[in-house]
ZAPA-741775 format. One record per atom (N, C-alpha, C): residue number from 1; x, y, z. Coordinates in steps of 0.2 Angstrom, whole numbers. Each point is the difference from the previous one (the first is absolute). Example, Ala and Ser with C-alpha at 12.3 -4.5 7.8 and 13.67 -1.06 7.14 Angstrom:
2
(1,(66,-28,39))
(1,(-4,6,0))
(1,(4,6,0))
(2,(-2,5,-4))
(2,(4,6,1))
(2,(-4,5,3))
% end
This chain:
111
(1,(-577,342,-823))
(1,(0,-1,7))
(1,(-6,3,3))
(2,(-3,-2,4))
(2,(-5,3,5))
(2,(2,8,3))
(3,(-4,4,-2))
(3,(2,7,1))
(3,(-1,3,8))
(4,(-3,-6,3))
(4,(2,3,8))
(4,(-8,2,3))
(5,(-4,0,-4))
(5,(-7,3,0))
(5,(-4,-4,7))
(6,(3,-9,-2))
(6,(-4,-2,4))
(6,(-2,-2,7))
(7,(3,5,5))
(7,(-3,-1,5))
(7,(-5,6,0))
(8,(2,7,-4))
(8,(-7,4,-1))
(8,(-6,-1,-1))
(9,(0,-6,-5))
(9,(-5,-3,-3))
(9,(-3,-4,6))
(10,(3,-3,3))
(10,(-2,-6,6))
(10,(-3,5,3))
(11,(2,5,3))
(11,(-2,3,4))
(11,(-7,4,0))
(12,(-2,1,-8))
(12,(-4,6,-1))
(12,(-6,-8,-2))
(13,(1,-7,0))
(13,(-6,-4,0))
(13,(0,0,6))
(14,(4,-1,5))
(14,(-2,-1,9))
(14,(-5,5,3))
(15,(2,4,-2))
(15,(-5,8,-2))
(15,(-6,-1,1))
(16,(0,-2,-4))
(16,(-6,0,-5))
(16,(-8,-6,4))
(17,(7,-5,1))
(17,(-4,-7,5))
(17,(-1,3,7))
(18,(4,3,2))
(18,(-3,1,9))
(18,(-5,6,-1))
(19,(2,3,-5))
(19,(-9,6,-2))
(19,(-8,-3,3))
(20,(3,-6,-6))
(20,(-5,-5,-1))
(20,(-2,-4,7))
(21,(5,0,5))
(21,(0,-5,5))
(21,(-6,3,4))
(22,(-7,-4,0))
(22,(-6,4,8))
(22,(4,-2,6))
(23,(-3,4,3))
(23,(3,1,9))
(23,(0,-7,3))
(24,(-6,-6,0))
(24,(-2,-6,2))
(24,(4,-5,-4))
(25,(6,2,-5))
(25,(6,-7,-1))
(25,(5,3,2))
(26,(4,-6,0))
(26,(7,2,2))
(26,(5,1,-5))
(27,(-1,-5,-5))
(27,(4,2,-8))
(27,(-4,-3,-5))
(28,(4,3,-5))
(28,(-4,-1,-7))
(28,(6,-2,-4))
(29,(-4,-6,-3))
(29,(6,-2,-6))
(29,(0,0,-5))
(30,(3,0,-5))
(30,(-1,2,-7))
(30,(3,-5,-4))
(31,(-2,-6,-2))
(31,(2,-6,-5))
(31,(1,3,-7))
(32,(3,-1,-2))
(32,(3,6,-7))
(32,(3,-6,-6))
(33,(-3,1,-6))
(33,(3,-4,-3))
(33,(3,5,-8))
(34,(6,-2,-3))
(34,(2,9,-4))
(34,(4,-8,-7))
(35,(0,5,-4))
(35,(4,-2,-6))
(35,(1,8,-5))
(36,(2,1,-4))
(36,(1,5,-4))
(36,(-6,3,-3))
(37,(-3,5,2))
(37,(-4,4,1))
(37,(-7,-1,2))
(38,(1,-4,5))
(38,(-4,-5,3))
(38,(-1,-2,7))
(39,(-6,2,5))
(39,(-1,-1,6))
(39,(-6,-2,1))
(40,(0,-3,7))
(40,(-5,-1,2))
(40,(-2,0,6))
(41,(-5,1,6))
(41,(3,3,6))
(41,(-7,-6,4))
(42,(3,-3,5))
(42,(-7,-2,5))
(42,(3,3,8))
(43,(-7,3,2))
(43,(1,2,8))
(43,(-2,-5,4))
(44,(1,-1,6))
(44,(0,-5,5))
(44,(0,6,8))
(45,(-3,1,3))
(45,(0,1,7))
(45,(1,-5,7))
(46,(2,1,3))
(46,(2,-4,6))
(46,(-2,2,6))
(47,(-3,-1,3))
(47,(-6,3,4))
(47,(3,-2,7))
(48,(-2,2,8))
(48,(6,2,4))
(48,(-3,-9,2))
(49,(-4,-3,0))
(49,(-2,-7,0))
(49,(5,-6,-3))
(50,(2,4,-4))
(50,(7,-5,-6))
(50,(-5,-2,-3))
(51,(-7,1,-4))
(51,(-5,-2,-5))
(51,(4,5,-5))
(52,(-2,-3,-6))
(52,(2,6,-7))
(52,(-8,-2,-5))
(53,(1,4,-2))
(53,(-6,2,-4))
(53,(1,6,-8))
(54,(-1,-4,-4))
(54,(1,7,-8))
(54,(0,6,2))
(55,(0,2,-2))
(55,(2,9,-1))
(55,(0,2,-9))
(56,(-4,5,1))
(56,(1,7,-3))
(56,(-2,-3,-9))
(57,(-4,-5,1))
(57,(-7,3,-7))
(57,(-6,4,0))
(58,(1,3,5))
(58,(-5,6,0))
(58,(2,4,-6))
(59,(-9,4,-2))
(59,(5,5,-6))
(59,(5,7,4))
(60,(2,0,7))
(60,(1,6,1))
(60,(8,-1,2))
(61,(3,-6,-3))
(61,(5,-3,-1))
(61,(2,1,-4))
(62,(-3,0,-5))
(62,(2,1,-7))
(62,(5,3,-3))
(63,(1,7,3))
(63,(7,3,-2))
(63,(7,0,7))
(64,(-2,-2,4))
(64,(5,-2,2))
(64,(4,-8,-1))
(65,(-6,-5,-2))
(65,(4,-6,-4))
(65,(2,1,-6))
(66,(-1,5,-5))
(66,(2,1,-5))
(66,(6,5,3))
(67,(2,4,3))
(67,(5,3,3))
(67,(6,-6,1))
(68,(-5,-5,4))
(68,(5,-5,1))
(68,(5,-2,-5))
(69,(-4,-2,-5))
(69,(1,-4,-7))
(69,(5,2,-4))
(70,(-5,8,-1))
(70,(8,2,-4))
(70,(6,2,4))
(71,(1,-1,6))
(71,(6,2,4))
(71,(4,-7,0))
(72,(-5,-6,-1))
(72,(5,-7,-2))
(72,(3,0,-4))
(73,(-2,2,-5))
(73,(0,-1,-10))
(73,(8,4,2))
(74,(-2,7,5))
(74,(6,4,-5))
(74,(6,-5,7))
(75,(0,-2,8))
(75,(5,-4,2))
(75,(3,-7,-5))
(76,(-4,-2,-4))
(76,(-1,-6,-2))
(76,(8,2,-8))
(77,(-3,6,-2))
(77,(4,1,-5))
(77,(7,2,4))
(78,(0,6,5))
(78,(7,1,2))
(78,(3,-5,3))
(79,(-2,-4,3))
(79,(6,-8,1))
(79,(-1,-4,-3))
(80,(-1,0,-7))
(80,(1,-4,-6))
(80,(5,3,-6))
(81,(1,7,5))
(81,(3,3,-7))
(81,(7,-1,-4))
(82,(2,-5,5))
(82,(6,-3,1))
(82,(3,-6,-4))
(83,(-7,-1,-3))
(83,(1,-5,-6))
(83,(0,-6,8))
(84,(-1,-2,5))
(84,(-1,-5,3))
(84,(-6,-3,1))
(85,(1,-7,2))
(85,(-7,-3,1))
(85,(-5,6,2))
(86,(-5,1,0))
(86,(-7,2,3))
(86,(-3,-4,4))
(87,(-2,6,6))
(87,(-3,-5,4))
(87,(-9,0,-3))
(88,(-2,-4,1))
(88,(-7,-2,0))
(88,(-6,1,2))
(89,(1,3,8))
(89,(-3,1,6))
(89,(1,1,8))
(90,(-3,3,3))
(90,(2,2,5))
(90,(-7,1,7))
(91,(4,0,8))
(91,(-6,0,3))
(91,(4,6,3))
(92,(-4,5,1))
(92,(1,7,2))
(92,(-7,-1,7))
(93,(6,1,6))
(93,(-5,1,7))
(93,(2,4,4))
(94,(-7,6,2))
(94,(2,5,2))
(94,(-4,1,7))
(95,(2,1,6))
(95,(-4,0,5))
(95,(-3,5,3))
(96,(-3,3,3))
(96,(-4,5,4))
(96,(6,4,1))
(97,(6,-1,4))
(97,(5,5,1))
(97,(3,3,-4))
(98,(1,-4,-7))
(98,(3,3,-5))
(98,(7,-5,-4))
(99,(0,-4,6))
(99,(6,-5,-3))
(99,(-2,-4,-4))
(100,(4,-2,-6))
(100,(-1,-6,-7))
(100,(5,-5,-1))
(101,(-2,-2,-3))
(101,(2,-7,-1))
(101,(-2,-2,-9))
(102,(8,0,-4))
(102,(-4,-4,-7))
(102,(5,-4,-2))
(103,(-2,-5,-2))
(103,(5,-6,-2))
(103,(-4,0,-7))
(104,(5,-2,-5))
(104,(1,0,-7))
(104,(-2,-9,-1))
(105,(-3,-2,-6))
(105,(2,-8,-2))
(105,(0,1,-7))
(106,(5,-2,-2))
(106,(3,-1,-5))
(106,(-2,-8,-5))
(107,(-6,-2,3))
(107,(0,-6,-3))
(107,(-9,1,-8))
(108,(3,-1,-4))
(108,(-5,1,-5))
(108,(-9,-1,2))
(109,(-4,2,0))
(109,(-6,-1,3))
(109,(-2,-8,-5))
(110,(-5,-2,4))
(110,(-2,-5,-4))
(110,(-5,0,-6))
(111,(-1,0,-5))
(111,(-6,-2,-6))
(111,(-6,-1,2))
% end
């Protein structure tokens, strides 16, 4: 069974993303894709215009998308630990004031 960790977890990536949020967006998204020991993270900002724009392949990113990663790997594992389907992926958005928003897809990515 899920040991209860995962709202910590969520919490310590939203962290992490509004850190990263400049003063000139309104939120940043995080497109996440995870299997068993395995993440991958794309940024997206929303700017106050509703334009979006990549985020965070700068090298001064680097440890906080790596931060990210591995905080997927270890959500990814504790709500699968249940011997249940796994989810797949996820869209983690988190806005300037600090509110989020993550929905899970449970559908296998495609090949």
């Amino acid at each position: 069974m899920p040991d209860g960790r995962e709202p910590e977890i969520i919490e310590s990536i939203c962290e992490i993303l509004l850190d990263l949020l400049p003063d000139d967006a309104e939120a940043i998204t995080a497109d996440v894709e995870a299997d068993k020991g395995y993440s991958s993270v794309e940024l997206t900002l929303r700017r106050a215009d509703g334009s979006t724009v990549p985020f965070g392949t700068e090298a001064e990113h680097d440890e906080p998308v790596d931060d990210i990663n591995e905080l997927v790997i270890q959500l990814h594992e504790v709500m699968s630990a249940d011997g249940q389907d796994p989810w797949y992926g996820a869209q983690i958005v988190v806005d300037g004031d600090g509110k989020f928003d993550v929905n899970f897809s449970y559908e296998p990515p495609e090949d």
